[in-house]
N, C-alpha and C positions, 0 to 999 in steps of 0.2 A: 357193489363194493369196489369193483375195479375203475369203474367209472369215475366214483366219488374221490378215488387213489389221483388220479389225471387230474383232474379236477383241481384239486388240494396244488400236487405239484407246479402245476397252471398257475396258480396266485400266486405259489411261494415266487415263482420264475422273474416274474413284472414286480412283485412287492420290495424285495430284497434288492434288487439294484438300483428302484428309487431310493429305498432308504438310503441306502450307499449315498445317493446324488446331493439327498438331503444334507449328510451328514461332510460331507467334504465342502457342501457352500460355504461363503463366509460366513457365518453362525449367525453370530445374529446378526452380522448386519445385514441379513436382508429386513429386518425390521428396524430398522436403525434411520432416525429423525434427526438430519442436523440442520441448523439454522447457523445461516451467514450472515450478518447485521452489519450491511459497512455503511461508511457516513454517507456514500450519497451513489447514484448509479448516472447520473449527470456530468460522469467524468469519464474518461477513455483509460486512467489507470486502476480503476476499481472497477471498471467493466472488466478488462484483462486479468485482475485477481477475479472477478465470477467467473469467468471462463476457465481459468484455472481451477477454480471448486467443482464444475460444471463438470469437467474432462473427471475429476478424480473420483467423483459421487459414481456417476456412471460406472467405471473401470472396478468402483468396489460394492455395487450395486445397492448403494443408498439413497431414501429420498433426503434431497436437499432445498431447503426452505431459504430463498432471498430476499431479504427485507432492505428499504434505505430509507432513509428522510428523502424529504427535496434537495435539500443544501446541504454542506459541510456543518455550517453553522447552528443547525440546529436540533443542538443535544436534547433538549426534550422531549421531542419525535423520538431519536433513538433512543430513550429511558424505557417511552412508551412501545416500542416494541418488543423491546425486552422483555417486559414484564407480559404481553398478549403471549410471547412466546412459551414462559416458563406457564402460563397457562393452560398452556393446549399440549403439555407434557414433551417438550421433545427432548429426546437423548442427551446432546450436544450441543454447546451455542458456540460459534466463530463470531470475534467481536474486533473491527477497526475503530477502535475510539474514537468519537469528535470530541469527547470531554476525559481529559487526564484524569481528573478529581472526579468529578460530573456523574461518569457512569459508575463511582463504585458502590452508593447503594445498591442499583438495581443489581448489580453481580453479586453483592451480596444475599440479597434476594436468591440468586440461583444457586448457590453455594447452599444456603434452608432447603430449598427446593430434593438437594442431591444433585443439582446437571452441572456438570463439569465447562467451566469456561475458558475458552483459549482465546489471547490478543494477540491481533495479528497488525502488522505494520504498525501501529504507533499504542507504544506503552502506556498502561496506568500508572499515576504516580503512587511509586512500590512502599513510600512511607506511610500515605494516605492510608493505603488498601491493608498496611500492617496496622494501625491504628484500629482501623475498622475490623480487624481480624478478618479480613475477606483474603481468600483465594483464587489463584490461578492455579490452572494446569501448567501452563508455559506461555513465552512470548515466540513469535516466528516473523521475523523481519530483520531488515537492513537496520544497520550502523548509521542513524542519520547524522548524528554528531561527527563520524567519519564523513560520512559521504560531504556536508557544508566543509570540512576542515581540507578534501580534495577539490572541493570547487574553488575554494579560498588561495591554495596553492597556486591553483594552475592558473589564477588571473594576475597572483605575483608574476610567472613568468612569462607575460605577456610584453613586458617592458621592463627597462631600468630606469626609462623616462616617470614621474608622477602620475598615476593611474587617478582618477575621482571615480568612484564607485557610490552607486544607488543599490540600496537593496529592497525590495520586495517581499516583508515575512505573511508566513500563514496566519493563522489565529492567535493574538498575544494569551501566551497564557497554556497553548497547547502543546503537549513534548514533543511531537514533531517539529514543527515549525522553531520552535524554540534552540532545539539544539541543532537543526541544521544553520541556525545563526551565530549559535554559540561554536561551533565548529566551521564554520565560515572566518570568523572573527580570530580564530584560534590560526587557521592557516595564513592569514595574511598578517601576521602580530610580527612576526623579526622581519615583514621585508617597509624599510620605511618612506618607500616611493608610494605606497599602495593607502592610499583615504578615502574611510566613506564618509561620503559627506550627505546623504538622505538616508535610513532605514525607515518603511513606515509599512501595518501591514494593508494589503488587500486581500485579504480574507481567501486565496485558495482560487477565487475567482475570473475568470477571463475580462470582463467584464471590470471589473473592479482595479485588473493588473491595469487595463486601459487607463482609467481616470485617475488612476494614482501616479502612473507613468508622467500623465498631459500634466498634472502641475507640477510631479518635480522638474520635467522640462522647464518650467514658468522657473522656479523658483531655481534652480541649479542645470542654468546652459549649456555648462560645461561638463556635464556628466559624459563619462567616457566610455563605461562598465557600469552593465546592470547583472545583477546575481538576484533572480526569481526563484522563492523558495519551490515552485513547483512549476510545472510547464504550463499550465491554461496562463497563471499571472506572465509566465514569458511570453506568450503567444503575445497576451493581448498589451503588454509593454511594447513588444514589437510592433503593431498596431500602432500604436501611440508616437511611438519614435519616425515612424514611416510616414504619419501622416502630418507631421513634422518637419519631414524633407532632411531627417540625421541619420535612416539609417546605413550610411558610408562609415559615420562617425564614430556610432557606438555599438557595442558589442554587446552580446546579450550571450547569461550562463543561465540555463532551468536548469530542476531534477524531477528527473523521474523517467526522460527518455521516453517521452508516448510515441506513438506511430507519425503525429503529426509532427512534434518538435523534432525528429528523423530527418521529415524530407526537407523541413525549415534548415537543417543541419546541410543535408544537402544543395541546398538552394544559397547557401550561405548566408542566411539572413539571419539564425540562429548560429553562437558558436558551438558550444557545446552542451551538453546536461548531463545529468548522473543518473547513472540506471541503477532500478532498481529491483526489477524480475519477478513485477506483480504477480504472474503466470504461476512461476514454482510457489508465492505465498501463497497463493489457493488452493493448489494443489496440493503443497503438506497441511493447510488448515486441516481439510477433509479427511490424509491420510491419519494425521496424529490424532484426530477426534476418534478415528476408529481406535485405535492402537490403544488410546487411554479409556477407552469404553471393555475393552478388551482387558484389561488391568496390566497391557504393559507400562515398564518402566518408562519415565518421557521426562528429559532435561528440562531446565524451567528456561532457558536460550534456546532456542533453532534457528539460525543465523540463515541468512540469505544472502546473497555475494553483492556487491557493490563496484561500479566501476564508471567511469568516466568516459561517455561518447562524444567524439566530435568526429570531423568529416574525414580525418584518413582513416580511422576504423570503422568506419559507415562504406566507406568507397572500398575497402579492402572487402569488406562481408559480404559486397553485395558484386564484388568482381569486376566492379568497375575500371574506369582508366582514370587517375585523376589528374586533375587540370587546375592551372592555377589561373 
């Protein structure tokens, strides 16, 4: 009997402070399934948002499922993942639109389902999705309509002399690219030195910024200012400009601030671009899916900071000495 007493005490000893361990884990997410579905992994600023999901999955011990098309452009790849996703049952889907309109069946789809959907960096159009009675949890991104309306700004004050400005949009039609145009157009509207004389899109692409850059050189020699709705079409504008023998001439504004448009910045071959802090959108994708899996309360905005780099606060961050 005494034996069987020890014994007994023995399992209570180990049993009870696992439970404890169990019961203080993050509940349930250690069984917690989210999925990130961004438009494409072909890019250095939607690599930077997975890396940001990546750091925050881990830190709250969840598996995190990445999915992308090839390209940006290709919303039916992303529909199709969506829908394999809501398949294979998982908690939580994190979604960067390629298609405003585009994807809100299949969110609707997940909305039937029961799995809560959050958009991250570029918006569904909110009339569309009301129409369709389809929901979000929340959106978690930058102000792109800001963010174009301070690149727009800051290329007014480049000059008082006539500025000719090319622009560079993303996909027509997508609210990204859309309103960092329309906010582009918005910041240069009372200064009236400042004209664009080409806007055409290339598609988000490096590739694409190239050949769209080489004939508006053809057709507008005189371009003085280029504003690239995203950094790959500025790389590859600058490409184009450079193998041109203009880039003395012309100026070039991206957004998004990638690690390469940086040293471009510094190199002075890029002026400046707009950051937008891929990294923290990952990272609250991941936290807020927990939070709303959890049944807290979650705003339908979560804003992420926006700001404008160019090379004195490249060379200040980085402690350099600058030089002109």
């Amino acid at each position: 009997m005494k034996n069987s007493l020890i014994l007994f005490l023995l399992i209570l000893l180990f049993w009870i402070p696992g439970r404890q361990r169990e019961k203080g884990e993050s509940a349930a997410s250690r069984q917690i399934r989210i999925a990130l579905i961004l438009k494409t992994l072909n890019s250095p600023f939607f690599n930077d948002l997975k890396d940001g999901a990546v750091s925050a999955a881990e830190r709250l011990n969840v598996e995190l499922i990445v999915q992308a098309p090839e390209r940006e452009i290709d919303v039916e790849k992303q529909m199709q993942i969506i829908e394999n996703l809501i398949q294979s049952r998982v908690n939580a889907i994190c979604v960067t639109p390629s298609g405003s309109r585009e994807l809100i069946p299949a969110i609707g789809k997940a909305n039937q389902a029961g799995i809560p959907v959050l958009i991250v960096d570029t918006r569904i159009d909110e009339q569309a999705a009301r129409d369709e009675g389809v929901k979000t949890v929340t959106f978690i991104g930058s102000d792109n309509y800001q963010g174009g309306k301070i690149a727009g700004e800051y290329i007014a004050s480049l000059s008082t002399a006539q500025l000719k400005v090319a622009v560079l949009e993303g996909i027509p039609g997508h609210e990204t690219g859309d309103n960092r145009v329309r906010g582009f157009r918005e910041g240069i509207e009372k200064y009236a030195q400042v004209r664009i004389v080409a806007s055409q899109p290339a598609n988000w692409e490096r590739d694409q910024g190239y050949n769209v850059m080489q004939n508006l050189l053809q057709a507008h020699p005189d371009i003085e200012v280029v504003f690239a709705c995203n950094d790959l079409m500025a790389l590859g504008a600058m490409e184009a400009i450079a193998a041109a023998g203009k880039s003395e001439k012309i100026r070039i504004i991206g957004f998004d601030a990638v690690e390469e448009a940086r040293q471009e910045i510094l190199a002075n071959r890029i002026l400046a671009s707009v950051a937008q802090h891929p990294n923290e959108m990952g990272q609250l994708a991941v936290e807020t899916a927990v939070k709303a899996l959890a049944g807290d309360s979650i705003p339908p905005y979560i804003p992420v900071n926006i700001e404008l780099i160019t090379r004195d606060n490249l060379v200040l961050d980085t402690g350099g000495t600058q030089t002109q």
